[in-house]
Structure formats: structure tokens, C-alpha cells
C-alpha positions, 0 to 999 in steps of 0.5 A: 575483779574485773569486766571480762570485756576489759581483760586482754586475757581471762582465765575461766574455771582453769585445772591441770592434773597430772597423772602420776598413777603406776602402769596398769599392770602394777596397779592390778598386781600391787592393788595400787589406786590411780593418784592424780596430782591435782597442780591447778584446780579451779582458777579464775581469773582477768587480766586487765590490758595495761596491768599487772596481775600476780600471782604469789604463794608458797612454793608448790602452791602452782603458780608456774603451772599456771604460767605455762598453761598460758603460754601453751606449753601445758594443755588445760584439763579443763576451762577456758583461756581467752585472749582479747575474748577469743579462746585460745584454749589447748595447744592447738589453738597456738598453732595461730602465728598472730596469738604465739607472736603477742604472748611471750614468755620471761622465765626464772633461771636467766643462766638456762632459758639462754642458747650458749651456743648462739650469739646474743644478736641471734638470740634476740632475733629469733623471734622475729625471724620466726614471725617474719617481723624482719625483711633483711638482715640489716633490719634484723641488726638495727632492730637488735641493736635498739632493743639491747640498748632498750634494755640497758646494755650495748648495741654491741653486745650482740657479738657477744654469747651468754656465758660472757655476762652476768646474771642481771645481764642475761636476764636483760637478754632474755627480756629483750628477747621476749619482747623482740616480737611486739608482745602485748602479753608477758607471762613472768615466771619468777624473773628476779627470783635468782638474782641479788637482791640490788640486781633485782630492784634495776630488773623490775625498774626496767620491766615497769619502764618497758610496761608504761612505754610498750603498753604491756600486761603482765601476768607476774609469778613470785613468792616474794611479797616485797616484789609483788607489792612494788609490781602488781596492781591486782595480786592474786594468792594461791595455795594448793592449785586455787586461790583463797583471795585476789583483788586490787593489790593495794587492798590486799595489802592493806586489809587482808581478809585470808587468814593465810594471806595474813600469814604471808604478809606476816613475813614482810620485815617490819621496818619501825622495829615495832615488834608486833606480835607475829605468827609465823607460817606453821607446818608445810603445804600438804601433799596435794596428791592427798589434800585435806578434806574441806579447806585445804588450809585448814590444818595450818589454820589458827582459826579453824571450826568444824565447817572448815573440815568438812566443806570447801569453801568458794570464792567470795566477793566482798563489798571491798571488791576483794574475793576471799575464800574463807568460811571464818571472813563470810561469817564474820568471824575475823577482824582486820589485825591491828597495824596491818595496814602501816606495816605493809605501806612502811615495807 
């Protein structure tokens, strides 16, 4: 994708498994095997500063473990995390106050991610409180003060508590928060998702504002293809813990190679009312405690062969610049479907 020298934050050969097995004892009794759950398993990827990166796929497919490795809040199972080239891998690593200062964190919920017992003005200023960016608190109320107005709301809403604003509202809060340190890095985990669709349109307005104005990155969580289309500059799609294609947005978009990233886009209402023929996404993501042999999508894949069952394939680079995880693209096996390109651009 990118040179990892240009990435504010990379991402190397990332795993998280959970170990869902039952206690030892039941296992011996019960004869019951040890069961992993395989949440990220592989992930590449670079980040360049300045830009957007996204991340979409079904649910459960791993996206918001993948934001909370980043963050910290989960420790990988194996690979690497760098940030401006320096490893920050574990949660110990985080114990560096610079690092947890510049990365920060947007969650989805804006009704639970907020205190109800604090004040908006505390809110906000926690962080700075815990970085030493404040000297005293008349400092701490002017800085409050422009950053509710930098996210649309009044200086004197910070008398106010959560449970006195809307969803938008909150999560306006929660933005203003997360910016309160002077974050180079926000991971975005889903942040419209459970807003009205009008709502969400001023939200990622003011997060493309805040971007070109505070210079940030984002690594940006959705499921929803309308959204990363209008937020991303690279897209990566997941499905079951690894990604079957990334690249550039636009190009992914616009020629899309993964047979499951076709389906995906599949879903984008067309708006000509052309009534092209679709083919909707069949079956459900398998359980990835038990995942298939080969290809992991290769039961719900309408061009699958034999290899398909039986190797997984790697993530290949095309001339494109797109990567693509598919045995039926490297061997050349699918054309780019007919009007894909128009349909995307008109949605």
C-alpha cells in the first residue's frame, strides 16, 4: 500500500486469540478439546499520516478488535504495532504518557462511552487533566470552552451532564474529548453507526473538518459502505479476522477484484434504478472458532474451485496497487463486473 517510512502508524502480522476453552478439568472429564477463537488472524497494514484508513466487513468479521489492539486495550497474540517506527506493541508499552496522549480513541455507543455523573466540562477535560496539558483551571475552562465550540456546540454546555443532549449531541462530546489531548491518531470505532442517517452526515462533516484543521489520522471502523466510500482514502475489507483486499479507496470502489468485496458493494442502492442484476450476499459469516478448510469464504463464494477448499490464499499485490486475497483474481479467473464503476461513483 504504502512505505512504511510514510505511515504514522503500521501494523505487522497482527493475531488476537481468545481462549475460549473450558476449565481443565471439564476438558479431562468431558473429553472436550481446547477451542481458540481466532478474532484477527494475520493483518497488515499502513497508515499513512494525514489519512484515512478503514476498515469494513460484516459483523463479526473483527474490525473492533482490531481498534482496541491499537488502542491498547487488548494485548496482541502476536505481531507487531509501530507508531512513527517505534513499537508500541502490549499494553505495557502504553505506560508511555507521550504514545497514550497522541492516540486516542471514538467509540460507537455516544449514550455509553460518556460518565452521567460528570459534568461535560470535566468530561472534556479529563484528559488534559491526566496529561498535564492545563496549568490551571481557568486555562482548563477556556480550553474547554473552544473545543465545545470546535465541535458545534456552546461554551456553555459544559455546565450541562450527558443525559441533557441528544445522541448527535454526545457524541460531539465524545469527539471533543477525544481530541482534548492533541491526538495525532484517532481509532473511530464505528462513531455514526447509531445515529439517524441526517445526523450522521453533520458527524463525519465535522470529522473531515477536524482532520484537514488538526492534521489527524484516522483508522476508521463501519460496516457501512456509503460512509467508508465518503470518509476513507485506503479501505481495507476484512472477513473472519483477515483482509481479502485493501487498497486506495477510490480503486476499490471503483474495481473491485474480492468476489466478497463485490458482494458488499452489491448493497449500495443504485441510484439510476438501472435494476442491474445483483447477487446478494448468501449465507452467514462462519463460526470462526471452526472456520473452513482453505478460503474462509469459500462456502458462500460463487466462484469457487477445488484450491479454493483446500489452500488459503495470500494477499496479492496487483499492478493496481490493490492487494487481493483470491486464488480466482491470481489466476485470472474473474472479469470486472459490468457498471460496477458508475454505480459506486452515482451512490
Amino acid at each position: 500500500m504504502t512505505n512504511l517510512n510514510s505511515s504514522l502508524v503500521s501494523v505487522k502480522g497482527i493475531k488476537k486469540h481468545f481462549d475460549l476453552s473450558p476449565p481443565f478439568l471439564n476438558r479431562l472429564i468431558e473429553r472436550k478439546p481446547v477451542q481458540f477463537l481466532r478474532a484477527v488472524d494475520g493483518l497488515d497494514i499502513d497508515i499513512p499520516r494525514g489519512t484515512t484508513f478503514s476498515l469494513v466487513g460484516e459483523s463479526g468479521c473483527g474490525k473492533s478488535t482490531v481498534a482496541r489492539l491499537v488502542v491498547g486495550l487488548y494485548e496482541p497474540t502476536q505481531g507487531e504495532i509501530s507508531f512513527e517506527g517505534k513499537d508500541i506493541t502490549g499494553v505495557l508499552s502504553y505506560v508511555n504518557s507521550d504514545i497514550r496522549r497522541r492516540i486516542q480513541m471514538i467509540f460507537q455507543d455516544p449514550y455509553a462511552s460518556l460518565n452521567p455523573r460528570w459534568r461535560v466540562r470535566d468530561i472534556i477535560a479529563e484528559p488534559m487533566r491526566c496529561f498535564g496539558l492545563v496549568i490551571d483551571p481557568s486555562s482548563e475552562q477556556r480550553e474547554v470552552a473552544r473545543l465545545l465550540e470546535l465541535v458545534g456546540l456552546n461554551s456553555r454546555d459544559g455546565e450541562k451532564f450527558p443525559h441533557e443532549f441528544s445522541g448527535g449531541q454526545r457524541q460531539r462530546i465524545s469527539i471533543a474529548r477525544a481530541i482534548s489531548s492533541n491526538p495525532d491518531f484517532l481509532v473511530c470505532d464505528e462513531p455514526t453507526s447509531a445515529l439517524d442517517v441526517s445526523v450522521q452526515a453533520q458527524i463525519l462533516n465535522l470529522m473531515k473538518d477536524l482532520q484537514k484543521e488538526l492534521g489527524l489520522t484516522y483508522l476508521f471502523i463501519s460496516h457501512d459502505l456509503a460512509v467508508v466510500y465518503f470518509m476513507s482514502d485506503y479501505i481495507g475489507v476484512m472477513y473472519l479476522g483477515k483482509l481479502v483486499e485493501t487498497g486506495p479507496a477510490r480503486k476499490v470502489f471503483a474495481n473491485p477484484a474480492h468476489p466478497y468485496t463485490r458482494l458488499l458493494l452489491d448493497t449500495i442502492p443504485d441510484m439510476n434504478m438501472q435494476r442491474r442484476d445483483r447477487q446478494p450476499v448468501a449465507g452467514e459469516v462462519p463460526n470462526p472458532i471452526t472456520p473452513p478448510a482453505g478460503c474462509a469464504f469459500h462456502p458462500r463464494c460463487p466462484f469457487a474451485f477445488d484450491r479454493c477448499k483446500k489452500e488459503a490464499p495470500t494477499l496479492h499485490k496487483m499492478v493496481s496497487g490493490v492487494g487481493v486475497a483470491c486464488h480466482a483474481v491470481q489466476e485470472g479467473l474473474l472479469s470486472l463486473p459490468s457498471a460496477m464503476s458508475n454505480q459506486v461513483e452515482q451512490s
